[in-house]
N, CA, C and O atoms as CSV, one atom per row, in Angstrom:
chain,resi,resn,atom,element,x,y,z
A,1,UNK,N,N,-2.715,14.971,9.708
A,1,UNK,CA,C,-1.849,14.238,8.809
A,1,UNK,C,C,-1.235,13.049,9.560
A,1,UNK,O,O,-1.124,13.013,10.785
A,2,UNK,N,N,-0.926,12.283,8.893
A,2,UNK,CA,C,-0.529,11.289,9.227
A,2,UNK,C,C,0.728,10.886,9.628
A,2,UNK,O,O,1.509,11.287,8.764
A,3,UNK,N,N,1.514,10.109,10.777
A,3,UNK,CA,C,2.893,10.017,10.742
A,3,UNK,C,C,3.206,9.123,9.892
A,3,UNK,O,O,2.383,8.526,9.198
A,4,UNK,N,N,4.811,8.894,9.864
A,4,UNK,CA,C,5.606,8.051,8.425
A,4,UNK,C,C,5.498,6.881,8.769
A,4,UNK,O,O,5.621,5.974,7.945
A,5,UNK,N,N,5.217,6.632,10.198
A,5,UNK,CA,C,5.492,5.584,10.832
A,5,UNK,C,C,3.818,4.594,10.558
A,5,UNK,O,O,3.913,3.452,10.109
A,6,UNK,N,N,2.209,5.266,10.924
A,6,UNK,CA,C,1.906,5.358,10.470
A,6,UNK,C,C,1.343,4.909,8.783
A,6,UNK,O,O,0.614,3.964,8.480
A,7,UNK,N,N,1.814,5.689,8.100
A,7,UNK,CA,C,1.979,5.470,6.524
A,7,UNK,C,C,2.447,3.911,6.244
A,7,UNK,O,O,1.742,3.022,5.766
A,8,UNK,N,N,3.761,3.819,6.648
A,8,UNK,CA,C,4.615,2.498,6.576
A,8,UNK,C,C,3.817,0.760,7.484
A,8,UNK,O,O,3.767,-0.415,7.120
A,9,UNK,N,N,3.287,1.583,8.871
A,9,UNK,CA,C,2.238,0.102,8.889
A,9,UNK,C,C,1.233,-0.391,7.978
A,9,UNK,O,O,0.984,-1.585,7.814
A,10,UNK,N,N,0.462,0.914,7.180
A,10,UNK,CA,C,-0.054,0.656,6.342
A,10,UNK,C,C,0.030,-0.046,4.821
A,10,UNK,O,O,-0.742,-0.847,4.294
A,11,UNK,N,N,0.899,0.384,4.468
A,11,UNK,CA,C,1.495,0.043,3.643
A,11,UNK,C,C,2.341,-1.473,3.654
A,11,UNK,O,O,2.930,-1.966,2.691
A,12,UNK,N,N,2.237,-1.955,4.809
A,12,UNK,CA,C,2.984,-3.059,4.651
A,12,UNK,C,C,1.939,-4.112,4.835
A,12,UNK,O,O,1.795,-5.194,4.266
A,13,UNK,N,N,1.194,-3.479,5.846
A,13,UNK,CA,C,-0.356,-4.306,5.953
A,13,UNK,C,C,-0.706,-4.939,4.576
A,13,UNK,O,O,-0.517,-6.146,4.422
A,14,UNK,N,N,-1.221,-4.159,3.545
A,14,UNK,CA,C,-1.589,-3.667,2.215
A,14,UNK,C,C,-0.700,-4.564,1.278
A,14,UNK,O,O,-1.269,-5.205,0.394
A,15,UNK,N,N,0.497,-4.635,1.403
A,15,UNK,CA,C,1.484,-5.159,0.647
A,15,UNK,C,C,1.551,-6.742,1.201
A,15,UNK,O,O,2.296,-7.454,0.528
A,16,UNK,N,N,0.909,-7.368,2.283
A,16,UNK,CA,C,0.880,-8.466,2.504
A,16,UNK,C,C,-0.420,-8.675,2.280
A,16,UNK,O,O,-0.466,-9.853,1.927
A,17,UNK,N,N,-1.465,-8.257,2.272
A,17,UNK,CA,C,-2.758,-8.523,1.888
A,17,UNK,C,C,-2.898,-8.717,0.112
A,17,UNK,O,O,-3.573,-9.591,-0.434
A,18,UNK,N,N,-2.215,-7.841,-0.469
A,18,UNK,CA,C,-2.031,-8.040,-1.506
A,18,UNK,C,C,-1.216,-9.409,-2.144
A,18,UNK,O,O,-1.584,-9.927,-3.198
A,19,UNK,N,N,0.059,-9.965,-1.269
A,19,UNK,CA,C,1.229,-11.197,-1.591
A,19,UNK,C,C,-0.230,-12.423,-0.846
A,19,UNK,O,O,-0.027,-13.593,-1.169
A,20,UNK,N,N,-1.126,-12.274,-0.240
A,20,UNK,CA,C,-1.737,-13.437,-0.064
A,20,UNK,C,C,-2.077,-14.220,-0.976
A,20,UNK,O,O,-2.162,-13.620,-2.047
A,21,UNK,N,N,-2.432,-15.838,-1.082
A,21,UNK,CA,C,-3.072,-16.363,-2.168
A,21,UNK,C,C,-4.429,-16.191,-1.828
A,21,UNK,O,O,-5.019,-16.616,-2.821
A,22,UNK,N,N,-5.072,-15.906,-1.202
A,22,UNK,CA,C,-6.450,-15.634,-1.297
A,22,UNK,C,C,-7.294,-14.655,-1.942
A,22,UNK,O,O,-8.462,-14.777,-2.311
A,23,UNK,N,N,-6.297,-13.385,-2.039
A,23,UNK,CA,C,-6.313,-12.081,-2.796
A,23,UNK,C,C,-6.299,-12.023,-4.218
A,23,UNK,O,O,-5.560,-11.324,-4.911
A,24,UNK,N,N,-7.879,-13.449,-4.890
A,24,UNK,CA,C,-7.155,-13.523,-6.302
A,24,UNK,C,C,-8.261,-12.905,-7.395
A,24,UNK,O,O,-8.286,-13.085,-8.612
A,25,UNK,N,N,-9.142,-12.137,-6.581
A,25,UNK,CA,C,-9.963,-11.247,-7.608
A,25,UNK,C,C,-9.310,-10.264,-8.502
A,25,UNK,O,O,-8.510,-9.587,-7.855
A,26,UNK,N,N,-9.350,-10.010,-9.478
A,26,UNK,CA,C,-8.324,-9.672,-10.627
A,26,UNK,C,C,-8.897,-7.434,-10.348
A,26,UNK,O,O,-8.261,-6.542,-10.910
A,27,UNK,N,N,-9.887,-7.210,-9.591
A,27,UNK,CA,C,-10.442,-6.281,-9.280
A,27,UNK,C,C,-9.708,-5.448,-7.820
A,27,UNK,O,O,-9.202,-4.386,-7.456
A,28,UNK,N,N,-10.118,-6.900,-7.326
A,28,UNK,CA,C,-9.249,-5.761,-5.827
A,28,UNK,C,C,-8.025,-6.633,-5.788
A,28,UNK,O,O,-7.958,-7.106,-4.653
A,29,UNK,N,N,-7.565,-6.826,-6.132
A,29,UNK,CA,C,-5.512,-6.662,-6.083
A,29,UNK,C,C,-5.230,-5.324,-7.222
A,29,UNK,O,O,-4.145,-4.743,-7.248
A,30,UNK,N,N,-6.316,-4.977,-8.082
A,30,UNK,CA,C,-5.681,-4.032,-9.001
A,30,UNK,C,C,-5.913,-2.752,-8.324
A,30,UNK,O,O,-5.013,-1.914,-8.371
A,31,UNK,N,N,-7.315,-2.414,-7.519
A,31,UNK,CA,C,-7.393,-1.298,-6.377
A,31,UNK,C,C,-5.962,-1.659,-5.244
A,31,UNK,O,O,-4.999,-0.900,-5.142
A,32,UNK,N,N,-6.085,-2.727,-4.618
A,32,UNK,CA,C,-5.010,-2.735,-3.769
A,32,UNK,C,C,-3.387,-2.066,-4.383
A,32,UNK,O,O,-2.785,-1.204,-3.743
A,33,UNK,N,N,-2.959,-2.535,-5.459
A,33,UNK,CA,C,-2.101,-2.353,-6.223
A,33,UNK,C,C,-1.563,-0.621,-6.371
A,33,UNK,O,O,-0.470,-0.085,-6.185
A,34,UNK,N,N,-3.212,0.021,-6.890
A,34,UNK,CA,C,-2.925,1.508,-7.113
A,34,UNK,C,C,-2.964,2.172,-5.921
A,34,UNK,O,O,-2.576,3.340,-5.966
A,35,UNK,N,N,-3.590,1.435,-4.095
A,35,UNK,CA,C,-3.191,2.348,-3.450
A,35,UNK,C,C,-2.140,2.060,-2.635
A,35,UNK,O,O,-1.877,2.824,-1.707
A,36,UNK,N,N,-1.266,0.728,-2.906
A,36,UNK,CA,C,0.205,0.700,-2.493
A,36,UNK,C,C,0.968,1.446,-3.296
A,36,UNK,O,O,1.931,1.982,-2.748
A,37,UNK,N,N,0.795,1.657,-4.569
A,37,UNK,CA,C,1.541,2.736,-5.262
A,37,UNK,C,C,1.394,3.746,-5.089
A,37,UNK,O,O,2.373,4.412,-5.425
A,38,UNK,N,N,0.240,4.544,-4.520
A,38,UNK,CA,C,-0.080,5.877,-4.258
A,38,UNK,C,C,0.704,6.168,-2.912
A,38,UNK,O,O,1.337,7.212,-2.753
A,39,UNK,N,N,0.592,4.872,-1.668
A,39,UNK,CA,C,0.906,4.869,-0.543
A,39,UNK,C,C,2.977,5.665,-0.785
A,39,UNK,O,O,3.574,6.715,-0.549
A,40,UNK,N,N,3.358,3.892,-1.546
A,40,UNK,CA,C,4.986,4.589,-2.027
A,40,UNK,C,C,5.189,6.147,-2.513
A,40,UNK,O,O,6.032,6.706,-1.811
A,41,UNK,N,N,4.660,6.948,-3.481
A,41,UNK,CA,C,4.867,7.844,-3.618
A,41,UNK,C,C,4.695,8.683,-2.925
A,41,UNK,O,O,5.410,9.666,-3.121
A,42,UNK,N,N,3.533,8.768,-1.595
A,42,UNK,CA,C,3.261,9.540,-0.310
A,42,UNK,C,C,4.503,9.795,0.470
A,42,UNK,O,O,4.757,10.901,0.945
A,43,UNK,N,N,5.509,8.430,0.630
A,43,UNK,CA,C,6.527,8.287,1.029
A,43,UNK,C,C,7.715,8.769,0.417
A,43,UNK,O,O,8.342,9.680,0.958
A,44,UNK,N,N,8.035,8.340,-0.486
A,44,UNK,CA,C,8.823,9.333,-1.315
A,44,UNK,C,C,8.824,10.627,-1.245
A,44,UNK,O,O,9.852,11.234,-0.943
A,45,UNK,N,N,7.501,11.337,-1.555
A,45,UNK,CA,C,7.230,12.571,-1.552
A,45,UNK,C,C,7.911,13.815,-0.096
A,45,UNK,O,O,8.349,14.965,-0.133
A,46,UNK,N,N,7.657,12.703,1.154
A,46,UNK,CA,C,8.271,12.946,2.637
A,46,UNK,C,C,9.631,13.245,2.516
A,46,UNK,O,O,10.260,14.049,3.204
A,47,UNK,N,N,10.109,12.449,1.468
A,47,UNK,CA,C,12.007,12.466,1.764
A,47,UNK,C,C,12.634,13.199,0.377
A,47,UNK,O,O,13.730,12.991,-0.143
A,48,UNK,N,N,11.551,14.144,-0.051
A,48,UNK,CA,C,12.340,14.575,-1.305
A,48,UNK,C,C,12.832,15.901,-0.740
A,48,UNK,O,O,13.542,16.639,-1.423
């Protein structure tokens, strides 16, 4: 498993790959999208 620390580089990676203007296929920002949201709730899930 993965650490939080981990989780959170990823996720921020992901979340700037996604805010790029180059990232403008309407396909993968919407994959990118569902696994920064999956990523947040991973996180959440840690601190409930």
């Amino acid at each position: 498993m993965r650490t939080e620390e981990e989780i959170r580089e990823q996720y921020e990676f992901l979340k700037e790959e996604l805010d790029d203007e180059n990232m403008n296929h309407e396909g993968v920002r919407q994959m990118f999208t569902y696994y920064r949201r999956a990523l947040g709730w991973a996180l959440e899930e840690e601190h409930m």
